[in-house]
C-alpha positions in Angstrom: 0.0 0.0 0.0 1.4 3.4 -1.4 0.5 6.2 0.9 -0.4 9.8 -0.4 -2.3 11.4 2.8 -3.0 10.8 6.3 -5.1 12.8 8.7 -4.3 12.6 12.4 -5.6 14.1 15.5 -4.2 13.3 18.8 -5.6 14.1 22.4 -3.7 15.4 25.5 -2.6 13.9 28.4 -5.4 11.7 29.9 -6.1 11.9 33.4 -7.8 8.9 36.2 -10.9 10.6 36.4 -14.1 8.7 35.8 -15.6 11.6 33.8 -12.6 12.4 31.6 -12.5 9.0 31.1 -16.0 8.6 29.6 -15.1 12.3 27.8 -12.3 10.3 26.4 -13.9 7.1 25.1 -16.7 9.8 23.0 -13.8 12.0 21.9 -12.1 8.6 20.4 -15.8 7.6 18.8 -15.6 11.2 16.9 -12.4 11.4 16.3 -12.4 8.1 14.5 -15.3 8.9 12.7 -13.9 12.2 11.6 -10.6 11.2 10.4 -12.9 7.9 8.6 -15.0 10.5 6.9 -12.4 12.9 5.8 -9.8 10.1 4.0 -13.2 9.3 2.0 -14.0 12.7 0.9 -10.4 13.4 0.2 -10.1 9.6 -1.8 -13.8 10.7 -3.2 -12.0 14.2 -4.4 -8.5 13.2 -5.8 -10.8 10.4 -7.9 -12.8 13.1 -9.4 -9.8 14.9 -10.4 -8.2 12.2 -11.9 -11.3 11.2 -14.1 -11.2 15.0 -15.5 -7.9 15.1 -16.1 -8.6 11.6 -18.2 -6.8 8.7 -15.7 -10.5 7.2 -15.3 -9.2 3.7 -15.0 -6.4 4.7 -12.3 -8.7 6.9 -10.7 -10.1 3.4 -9.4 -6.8 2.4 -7.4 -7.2 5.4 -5.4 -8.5 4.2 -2.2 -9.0 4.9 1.8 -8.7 3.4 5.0 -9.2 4.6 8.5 -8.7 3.4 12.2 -12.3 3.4 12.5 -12.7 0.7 9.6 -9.5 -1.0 11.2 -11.8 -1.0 14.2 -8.4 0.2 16.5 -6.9 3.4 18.6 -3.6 4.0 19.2 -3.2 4.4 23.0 0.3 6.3 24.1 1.6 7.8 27.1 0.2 11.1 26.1 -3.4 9.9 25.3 -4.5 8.2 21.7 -4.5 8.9 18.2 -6.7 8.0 15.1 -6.1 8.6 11.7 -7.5 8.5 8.3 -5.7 8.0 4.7 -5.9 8.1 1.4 -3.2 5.1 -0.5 -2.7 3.3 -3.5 -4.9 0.2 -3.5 -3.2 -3.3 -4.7 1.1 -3.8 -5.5 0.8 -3.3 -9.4 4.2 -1.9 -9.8 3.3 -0.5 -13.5 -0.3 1.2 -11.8 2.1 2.7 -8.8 4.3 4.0 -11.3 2.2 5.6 -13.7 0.0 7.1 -10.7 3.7 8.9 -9.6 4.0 10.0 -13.2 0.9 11.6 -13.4 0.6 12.8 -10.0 4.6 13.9 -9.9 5.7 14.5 -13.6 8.8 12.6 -14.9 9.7 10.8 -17.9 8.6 6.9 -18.7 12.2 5.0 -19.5 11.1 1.1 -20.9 13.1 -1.1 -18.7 14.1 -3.1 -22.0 14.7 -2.1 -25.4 11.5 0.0 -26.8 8.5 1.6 -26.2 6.1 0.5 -28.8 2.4 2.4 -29.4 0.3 1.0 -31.2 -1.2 3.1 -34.3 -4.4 3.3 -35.7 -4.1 0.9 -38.5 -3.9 -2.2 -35.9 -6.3 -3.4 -33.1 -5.5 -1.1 -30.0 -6.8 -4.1 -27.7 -7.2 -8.3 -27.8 -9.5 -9.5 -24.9 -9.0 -6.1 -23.1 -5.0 -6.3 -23.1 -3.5 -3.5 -24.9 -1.6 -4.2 -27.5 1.9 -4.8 -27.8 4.1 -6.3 -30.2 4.5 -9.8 -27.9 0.6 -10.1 -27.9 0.6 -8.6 -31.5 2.4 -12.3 -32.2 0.5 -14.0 -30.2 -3.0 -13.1 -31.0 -2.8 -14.1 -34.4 -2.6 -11.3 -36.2 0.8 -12.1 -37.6 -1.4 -14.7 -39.8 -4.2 -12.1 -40.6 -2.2 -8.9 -41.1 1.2 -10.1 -41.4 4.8 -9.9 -39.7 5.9 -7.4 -37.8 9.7 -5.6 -39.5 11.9 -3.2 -37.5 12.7 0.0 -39.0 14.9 2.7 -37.7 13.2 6.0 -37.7 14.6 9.4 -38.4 16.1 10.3 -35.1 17.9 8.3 -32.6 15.4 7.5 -29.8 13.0 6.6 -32.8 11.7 3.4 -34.4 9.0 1.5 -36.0 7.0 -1.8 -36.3 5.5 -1.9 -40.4 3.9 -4.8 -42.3 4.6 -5.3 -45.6 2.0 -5.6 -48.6 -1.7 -5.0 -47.0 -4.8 -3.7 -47.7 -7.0 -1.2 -45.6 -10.2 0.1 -45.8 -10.6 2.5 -48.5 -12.8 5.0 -46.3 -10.4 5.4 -43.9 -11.9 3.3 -41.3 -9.0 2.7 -38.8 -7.6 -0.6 -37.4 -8.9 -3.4 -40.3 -5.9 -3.8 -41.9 -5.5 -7.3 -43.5 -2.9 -9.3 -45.3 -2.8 -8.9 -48.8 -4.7 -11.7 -50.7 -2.6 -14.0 -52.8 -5.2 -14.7 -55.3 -8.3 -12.9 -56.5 -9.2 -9.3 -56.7 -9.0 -7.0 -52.9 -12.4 -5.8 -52.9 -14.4 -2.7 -53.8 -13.9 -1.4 -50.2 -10.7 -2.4 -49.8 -7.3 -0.5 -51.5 -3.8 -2.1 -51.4 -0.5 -0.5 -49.4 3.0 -1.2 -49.6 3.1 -0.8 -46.2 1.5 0.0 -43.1 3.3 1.4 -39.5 1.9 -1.1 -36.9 3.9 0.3 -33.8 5.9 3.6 -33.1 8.7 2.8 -30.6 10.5 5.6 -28.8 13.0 5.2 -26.0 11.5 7.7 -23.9 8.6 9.6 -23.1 7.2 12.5 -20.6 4.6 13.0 -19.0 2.9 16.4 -17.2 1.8 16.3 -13.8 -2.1 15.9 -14.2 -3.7 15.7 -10.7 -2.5 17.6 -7.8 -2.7 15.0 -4.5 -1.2 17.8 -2.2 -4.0 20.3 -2.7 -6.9 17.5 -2.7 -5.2 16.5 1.1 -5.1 20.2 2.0 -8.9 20.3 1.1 -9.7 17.5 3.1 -7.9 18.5 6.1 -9.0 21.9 5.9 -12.6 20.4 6.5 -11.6 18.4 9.5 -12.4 20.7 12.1 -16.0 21.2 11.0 -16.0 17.2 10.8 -15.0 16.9 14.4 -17.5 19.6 15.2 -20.8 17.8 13.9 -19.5 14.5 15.3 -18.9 16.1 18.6 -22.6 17.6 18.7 -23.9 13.7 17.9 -21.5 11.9 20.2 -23.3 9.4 22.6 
């Protein structure tokens, strides 16, 4: 569990008395319910950000967790303590890392060889994966589209997957390429290519800081106090 936020409130000294010790055990019911309900708002907030900003399907490893749900209080010397948070649900390396990118900035290295993209002449997705060259071979499309080649492209940090003699859809449909026929005529709909570029491969990439975790925690413990307030009015 990656943590971005956590919300803590802490209580003084406790004393022996048998009222301060009741005021205690309701200041620990609010408390835990405030610091509960403030990692959800805040979780509820940074996921709304990150569906604007377009991360919808990272926006759903955004989560929060809370003493109260833990059903626990930290008991010191001093008193207790209860918090909240907000984390990063699950140990997906590749989801941790792109919620730093997009959360931090930075640049996305591949840890071997290339970065391929996929263009639109090919299927972007087989059975929800997205493609890749590796599942590219696998899936079959070698046979219905035709071998992947490696070109160099014009700079460096640049290269290319292409297929060799294909046909595509002469309306300019995307991603219905096919092999070229080795008999009989292509098809009204259909007009023959050389070549098509499959995948773009570049050796690095960056990304711009899209959501802004720091202010979405400074929103949510900005609204603590009133939180503790209400709870403290309904306290039993």
């Amino acid at each position: 569990m990656n943590q971005i936020f956590r919300s803590t409130v802490r209580t003084p000294a406790r004393g022996t008395a048998r009222a301060q010790l009741r005021l205690e055990s309701q200041l620990a019911r609010a408390m835990a319910r405030t610091t509960d309900k403030g990692a959800t708002e805040g979780k509820n907030l940074l996921r709304a950000d990150m569906v604007e900003a377009g991360l919808g399907r990272l926006a759903f490893a955004i989560g929060s967790g809370s003493d109260l749900k833990r059903q626990r209080i930290h008991r010191t010397a001093e008193g207790f303590k209860v918090s909240g948070d907000i984390h990063i649900r699950g140990r997906s390396e590749r989801t941790r890392g792109a919620i730093q990118i997009y959360t931090e900035g930075g640049d996305i290295t591949p840890t071997k060889g290339w970065l391929w993209i996929a263009t639109d002449e090919i299927p972007a997705r087989v059975n929800r994966r997205k493609m890749t060259p590796a599942l590219y071979n696998r899936s079959g499309l070698v046979d219905r589209i035709g071998p992947l080649i490696f070109r160099p492209g014009r700079h460096s940090g640049e290269a290319v997957l292409i297929v060799r003699n294909v046909t595509v859809d002469r309306f300019g449909r995307g991603r219905r390429a096919r092999r070229l026929p080795k008999r009989g005529a292509i098809g009204a709909t259909r007009e023959r290519r050389e070549f098509i570029v499959a995948f773009v491969g570049i050796k690095r990439t960056s990304r711009s800081q899209r959501v802004e975790p720091r202010r979405v925690a400074g929103q949510a413990a900005a609204r603590q106090p009133r939180l503790l307030e209400i709870e403290l009015r309904n306290v039993r």
